[in-house]
Structure formats: C-alpha cells, structure tokens
N, C-alpha and C positions, 0 to 999 in steps of 0.2 A: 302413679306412685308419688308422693309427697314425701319432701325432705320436712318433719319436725322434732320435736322431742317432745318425749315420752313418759307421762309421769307416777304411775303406780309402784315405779321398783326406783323413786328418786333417781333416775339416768341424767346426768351432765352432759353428755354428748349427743350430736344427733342424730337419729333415727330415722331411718328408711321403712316405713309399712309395705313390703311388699303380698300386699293381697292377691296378687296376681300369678306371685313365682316366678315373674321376670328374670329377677336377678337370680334365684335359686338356679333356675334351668340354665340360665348363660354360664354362672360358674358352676354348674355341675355338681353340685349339693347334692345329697340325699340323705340326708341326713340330721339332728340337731344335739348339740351345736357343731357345727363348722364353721372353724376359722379361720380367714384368709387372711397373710399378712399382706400389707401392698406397702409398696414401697413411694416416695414424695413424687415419683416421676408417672406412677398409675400403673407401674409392674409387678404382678403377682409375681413375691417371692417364694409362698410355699404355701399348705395347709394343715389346717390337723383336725380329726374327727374325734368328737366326746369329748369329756371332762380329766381333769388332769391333767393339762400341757402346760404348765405354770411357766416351770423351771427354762421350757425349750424356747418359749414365747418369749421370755423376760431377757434370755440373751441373744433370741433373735431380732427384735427388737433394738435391743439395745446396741448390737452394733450396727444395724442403721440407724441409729441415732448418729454415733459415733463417723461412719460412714458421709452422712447429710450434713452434719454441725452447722457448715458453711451458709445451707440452702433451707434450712428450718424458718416457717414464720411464726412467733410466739403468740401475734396478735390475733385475741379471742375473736369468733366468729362471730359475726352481726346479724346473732337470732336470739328470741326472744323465747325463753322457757315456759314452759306449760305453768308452772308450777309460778311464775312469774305473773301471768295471763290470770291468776286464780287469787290476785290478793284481793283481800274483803269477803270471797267467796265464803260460804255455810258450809261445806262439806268442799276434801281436795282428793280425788280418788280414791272414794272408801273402797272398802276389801272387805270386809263382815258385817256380819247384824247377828243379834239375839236378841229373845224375848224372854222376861221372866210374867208372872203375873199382875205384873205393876207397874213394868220397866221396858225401855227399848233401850239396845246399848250400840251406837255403832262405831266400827276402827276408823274413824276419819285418817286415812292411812299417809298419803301428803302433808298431813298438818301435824302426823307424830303422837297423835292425842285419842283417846275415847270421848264420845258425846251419850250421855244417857239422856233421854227423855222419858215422860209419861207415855200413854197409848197415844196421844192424840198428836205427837210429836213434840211440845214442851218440854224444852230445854231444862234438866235438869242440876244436872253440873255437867263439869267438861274438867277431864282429868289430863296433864301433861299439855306440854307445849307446842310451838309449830315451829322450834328448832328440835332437831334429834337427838338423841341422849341415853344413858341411863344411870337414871337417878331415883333413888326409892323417895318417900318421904310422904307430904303431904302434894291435895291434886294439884294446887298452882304450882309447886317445888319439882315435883316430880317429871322425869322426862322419858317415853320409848321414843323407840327409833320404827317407822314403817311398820306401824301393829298390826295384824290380819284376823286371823280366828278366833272368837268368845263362846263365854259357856258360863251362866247362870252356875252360881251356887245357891244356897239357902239367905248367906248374908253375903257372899264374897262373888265377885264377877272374874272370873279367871281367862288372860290375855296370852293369844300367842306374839312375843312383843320378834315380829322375824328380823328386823332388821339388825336387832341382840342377839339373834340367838340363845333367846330366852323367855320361859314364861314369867310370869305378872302377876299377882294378887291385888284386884281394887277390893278394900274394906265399901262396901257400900254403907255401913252407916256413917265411916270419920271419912269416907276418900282416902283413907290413906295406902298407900302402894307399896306392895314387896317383892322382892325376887324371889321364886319357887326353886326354880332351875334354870342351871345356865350359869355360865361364866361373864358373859358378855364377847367372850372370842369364840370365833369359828371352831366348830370339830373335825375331824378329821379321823373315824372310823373307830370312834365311840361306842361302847358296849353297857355301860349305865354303871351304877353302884350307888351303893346306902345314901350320899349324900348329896342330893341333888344340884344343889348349887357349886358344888365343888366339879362337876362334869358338864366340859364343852358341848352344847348342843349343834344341829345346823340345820336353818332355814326352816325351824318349826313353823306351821302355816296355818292348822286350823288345833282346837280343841274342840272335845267331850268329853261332857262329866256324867260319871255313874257312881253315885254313890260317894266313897273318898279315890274313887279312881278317874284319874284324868287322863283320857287318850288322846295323843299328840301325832299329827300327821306330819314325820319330819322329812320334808321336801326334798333336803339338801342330800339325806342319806338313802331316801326310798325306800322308809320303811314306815311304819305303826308304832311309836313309842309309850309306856304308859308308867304314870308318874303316883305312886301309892302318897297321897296329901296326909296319911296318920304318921306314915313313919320316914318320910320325904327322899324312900327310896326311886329311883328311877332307871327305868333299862326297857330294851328293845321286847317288843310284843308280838310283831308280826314283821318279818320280809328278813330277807338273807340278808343288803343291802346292797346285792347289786341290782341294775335297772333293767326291769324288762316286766315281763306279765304272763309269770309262770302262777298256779291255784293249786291246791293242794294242801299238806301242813305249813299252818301258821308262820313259823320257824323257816319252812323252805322254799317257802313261798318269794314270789319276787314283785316288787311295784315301781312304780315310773314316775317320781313325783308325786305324791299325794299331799292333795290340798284343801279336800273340804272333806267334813267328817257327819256322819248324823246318828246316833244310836236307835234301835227300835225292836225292843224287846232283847235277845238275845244275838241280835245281828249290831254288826258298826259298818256302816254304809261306807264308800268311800268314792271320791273324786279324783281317781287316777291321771293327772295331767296331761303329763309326756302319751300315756299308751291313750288317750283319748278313749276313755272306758270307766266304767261304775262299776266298782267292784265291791263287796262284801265279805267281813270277816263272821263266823259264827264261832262266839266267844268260848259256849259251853263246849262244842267240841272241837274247836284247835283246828277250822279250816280254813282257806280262805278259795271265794269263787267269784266267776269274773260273769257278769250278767248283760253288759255290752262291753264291746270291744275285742278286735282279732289279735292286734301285733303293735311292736313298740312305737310304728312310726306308720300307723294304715290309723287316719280320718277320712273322714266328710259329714256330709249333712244331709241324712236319710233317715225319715220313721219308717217304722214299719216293724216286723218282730225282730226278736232280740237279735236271730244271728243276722240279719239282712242290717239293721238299726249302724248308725255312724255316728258320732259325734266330732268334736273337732275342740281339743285340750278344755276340759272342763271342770272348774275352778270350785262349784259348792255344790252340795247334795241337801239335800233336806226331808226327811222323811213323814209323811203325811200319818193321821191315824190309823189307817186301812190297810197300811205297808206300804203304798205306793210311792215313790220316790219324784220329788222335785229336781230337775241339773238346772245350773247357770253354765247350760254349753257357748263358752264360754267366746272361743273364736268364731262360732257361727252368731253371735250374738242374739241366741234366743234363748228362752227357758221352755224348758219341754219336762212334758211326762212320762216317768218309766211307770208302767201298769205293767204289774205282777200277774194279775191274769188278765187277760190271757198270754203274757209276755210279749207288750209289744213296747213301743216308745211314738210317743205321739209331740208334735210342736205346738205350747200353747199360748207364749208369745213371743214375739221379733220377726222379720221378714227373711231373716238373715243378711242383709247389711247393714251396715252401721249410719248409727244416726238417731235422732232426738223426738222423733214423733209423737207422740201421748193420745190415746182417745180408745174407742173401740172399734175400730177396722184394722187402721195402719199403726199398730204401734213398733216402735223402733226401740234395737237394745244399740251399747255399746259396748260389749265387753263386760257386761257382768259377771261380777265375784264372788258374789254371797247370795243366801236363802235362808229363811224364817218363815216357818209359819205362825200365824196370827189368827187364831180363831180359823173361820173358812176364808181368811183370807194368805195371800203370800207375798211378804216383802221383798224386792228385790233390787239388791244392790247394783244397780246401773253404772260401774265406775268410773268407766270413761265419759260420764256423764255428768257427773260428782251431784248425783240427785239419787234419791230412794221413791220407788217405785211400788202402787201397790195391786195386788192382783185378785180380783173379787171373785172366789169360785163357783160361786151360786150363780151370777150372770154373767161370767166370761169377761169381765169391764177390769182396765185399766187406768191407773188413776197417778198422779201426783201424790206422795204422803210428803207430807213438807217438813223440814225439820224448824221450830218455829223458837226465839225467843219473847 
C-alpha cells in the first residue's frame, strides 16, 4: 500500500490505495463508505456506515478539534500532488470521450476543460480552464469544474459538468458554453420540474442523447435522469433513489451510482458503479434489468456467463453495432466484452493490474473511465494514465491514439 494522492475527483488530502483490503479487513469494514473518525493520538473514536452522516461527523469532529486545540499541527504535509506531478501534461485524468462524424471530444477532467480534436487527434479547440469554475460565455472565458460524460449533438456537444452539478452546452460552431441544468449547488432529493436550470442536480456523471432527449446518469442520487432540451423540462426517469440493485419498473427500480451511459436501439445501457453490474433500461416498456451483477457490494474479476461473470465498479459502457456492450471495468483495470449471445462476458484488454504497458501481449489499464467506439475501433480512456488508448477490433492490437497539437 502506497501513501499518495489521488487525482480524478480533485482530492487535497492523501490517499491510501488499499488493493489489497489490508486496512478494510483490520478495521472491519464491509461495506462503502465507512467512516472512521480517529483521533490526533491513532484512537478510533467511532464509525458510521453510508451516506448522510454530515451533521454527526461535523460535531464529532469538531469537538476533538476543540478537545486537541492545544496538540494540533497546522503545517501542510510534505507531499507532492498528482495533479501537481501533471503540469505541462496533454491530458490530467480524463473521465469521457465521444465521437461525432468529424470530431473527438474529450473531459480532460483535472484540467477542468473539454479537448476536441479531429479523428486523427488534432487539437481542435480546448474549451474552459485548468482552474475550476462555472462560468458560461465564450471557450477561453468559460470554466467547468471536474467534467465527465459527453454526448454528440447535431451542432451542440452536451457536458456532464459533475463537479457543478450541472450540465453544459458547447455551441460547436462559436465555442460558446451554457448551462442546461443545474444550479451549480448540490441536490439533495430532487424530483425535477419545468425549468431546468432552476433545479439542484447531484453528481451527474455521464450523458445520452436521443433525439431532443438527454439521459443523465446522476450518481449522487442513483438514479437515470432525463432532461427534454425543446421545453428544458427536467426530472427522474428511472430508480426510486435509493442505492441498491433492484430490476423491474423503471420508477421502482433501484441503482448504485450510475456512471456511464450508452443507448442502442431501444435499450440505455448503464454502468452501475457501486453494484459492480451493467444494467439496462428498455425505454419503450418501462423496465429496467440487470445483465451482470448479483448485490450492492459482491465484485471481482471473472468472465464467463453472465450469472458466474464479476466485475469490480465499472465506470463506462459503450455499445457496439451488434448490441454487444464494451465496460471500462474499471477497478480491475481492464475493458472487457459483454456478448449478448451467447450471454457471456469475455477480457479483452488489461491484465488486471494497474500499470502502463502498450503493445499486443501485455497491455496494461489504470483505471479506465470512458469508451467510444470509432469505426471498428475502441477508444479507451486510460485515466490514471492521463493517455487515450486505442483498440483495433479486427486484429486484437493496442495502440497509443495521441492527442496532438
């Protein structure tokens, strides 16, 4: 285990990659998130399992602050941030990619900013800054904060901007940026209405666009959101909003973080995080069903058919011609194939540890976020690698796509 920091969700403090479950198993975890408070002296003062311990934390805390005064050291730790390590860097842990007929768009998600290029990767513009913000306007004016999920319009490239809590509209012909939806503050068990921009979103992570409908995978609430762009109403589409991995109606259905989205026909593919599962909504009749995945907190790293099949929190989907579905399984650090028939799930690149490797034997993922297909090819957002990867289907080859000015 390595003490660093971590840079896809901008984290200031540092981080422990426990690959191993060291620490999970000592302090007796089972679960995510759990939070242990410890005290200046290395004594667990207590825990708490799931989300929403705001309130309990903020005065637990706070009187051992109050407790400590005395024994506090304010001086900043002497390490040196990822995000730091990455100046001059081309790309700072992207998170998405999309493709239109003309265009490659990706969330350079550390630098705050969208990169489009041509096919060939030629630097087209570069929308927003590499401090965080939100500011509509024009591309040098304009600011998101940690953007993730795109989606091809006709003329418009539509941003899940998460760090806002809001989606984005790039004008592809002027660059110019608007807000869709979203306040820019956190929600807090939101139900939608007529005016999109007047309603708190949270932790939207990917989009799809059909039509003038944009489906929103909002993370924070665990559900399917979808955003009508003629009349700029917006409201919940799929999941109850609590977390877990119940199938069934749309509405009562339940999901665990949803983070990558793909449409293919009548189905919206989906990238169940937390439940480490690829699930599917089918639009026409109001269902939703789960194609891997058992339970909210059962991973691993297993092909095979679909009920034997494991994944391990996976972050993008991407849906082939044929139906077959691309994952960036995300924590095993590979990308692998769901095949529809015969229903199995096969590894088609990473070794499953992390690391930088490129060529056609050993190639190595870190944490990939995103998927695009390109022709018979498949782009894959490497992010902890802050490089875009590409994947040749015809002869199984791994490649460098470079992003080039």
């Amino acid at each position: 285990m390595d003490g660093i920091f971590r840079g896809p969700h901008n984290r200031v403090h540092p981080v422990v990659n426990d690959t191993g479950f060291e620490l999970m198993k000592r302090y007796g975890a089972r679960a995510w998130p759990t939070l242990f408070v410890v005290d200046p002296e290395g004594g667990v003062v207590g825990k708490v399992t799931g989300e929403g311990h705001h309130r309990l934390l903020d005065r637990v805390v706070g009187d051992l602050i109050d407790a400590y005064t005395n024994e506090l050291n304010d001086d900043p730790l002497p390490l040196l941030s990822e995000r730091d390590k990455l100046t001059g860097s081309e790309l700072a842990f992207p998170g998405k990619i999309a493709v239109s007929d003309s265009m490659v768009a990706i969330s350079d998600t550390l630098h705050h900013r969208i990169v489009i290029t041509d096919h060939a990767g030629m630097v087209q513009r570069v929308i927003g800054g590499l401090e965080p913000g939100m500011i509509d306007g024009m591309a040098t004016a304009a600011r998101f904060s940690s953007p993730q999920g795109l989606a091809f319009g006709k003329k418009h490239l539509y941003v899940a901007d998460t760090g806002n809590h809001a989606i984005r509209v790039i004008d592809l012909v002027s660059g110019g940026v608007e807000t869709v939806a979203g306040t820019g503050k956190m929600g807090r068990g939101e139900t939608g209405g007529p005016l999109a921009t007047r309603i708190d979103l949270r932790s939207p992570w990917d989009v799809a666009l059909a039509g003038d409908t944009l489906y929103i995978a909002m993370a924070g609430d665990h559900q399917i959101w979808r955003l009508d762009l003629s009349s700029r109403e917006i409201g919940v589409f799929a999941g109850g909003g609590h977390e877990g991995i119940r199938d069934g109606d749309r509405q009562q259905a339940t999901f665990s973080q949803p983070t990558g989205l793909s449409l293919h026909g009548e189905w919206l593919y989906v990238a169940d995080a937390e439940s480490s599962a690829v699930r599917r909504v089918n639009i026409a009749e109001d269902r939703v069903e789960t194609l891997v995945g058992t339970g909210l907190h059962d991973f691993g790293d297993r092909d095979g058919d679909f009920e034997r099949a494991q994944l391990q929190h996976p972050l993008g989907v991407a849906t082939l011609p044929n139906g077959d579905v691309m994952i960036a399984d995300t924590y095993n650090h590979k990308m692998k194939r769901l095949n529809l028939e015969p229903g199995s799930v096969k590894t088609v690149v990473g070794t499953g540890e992390p690391g930088s490797g490129s060529g056609t034997v050993e190639v190595m993922l870190n944490e990939p976020g995103g998927l695009a297909i390109f022709g018979r090819q498949v782009l894959i957002v490497d992010t902890n690698n802050h490089r875009i990867l590409s994947f040749d289907m015809d002869r199984a080859e791994t490649r460098n796509w470079r992003v080039k000015h």
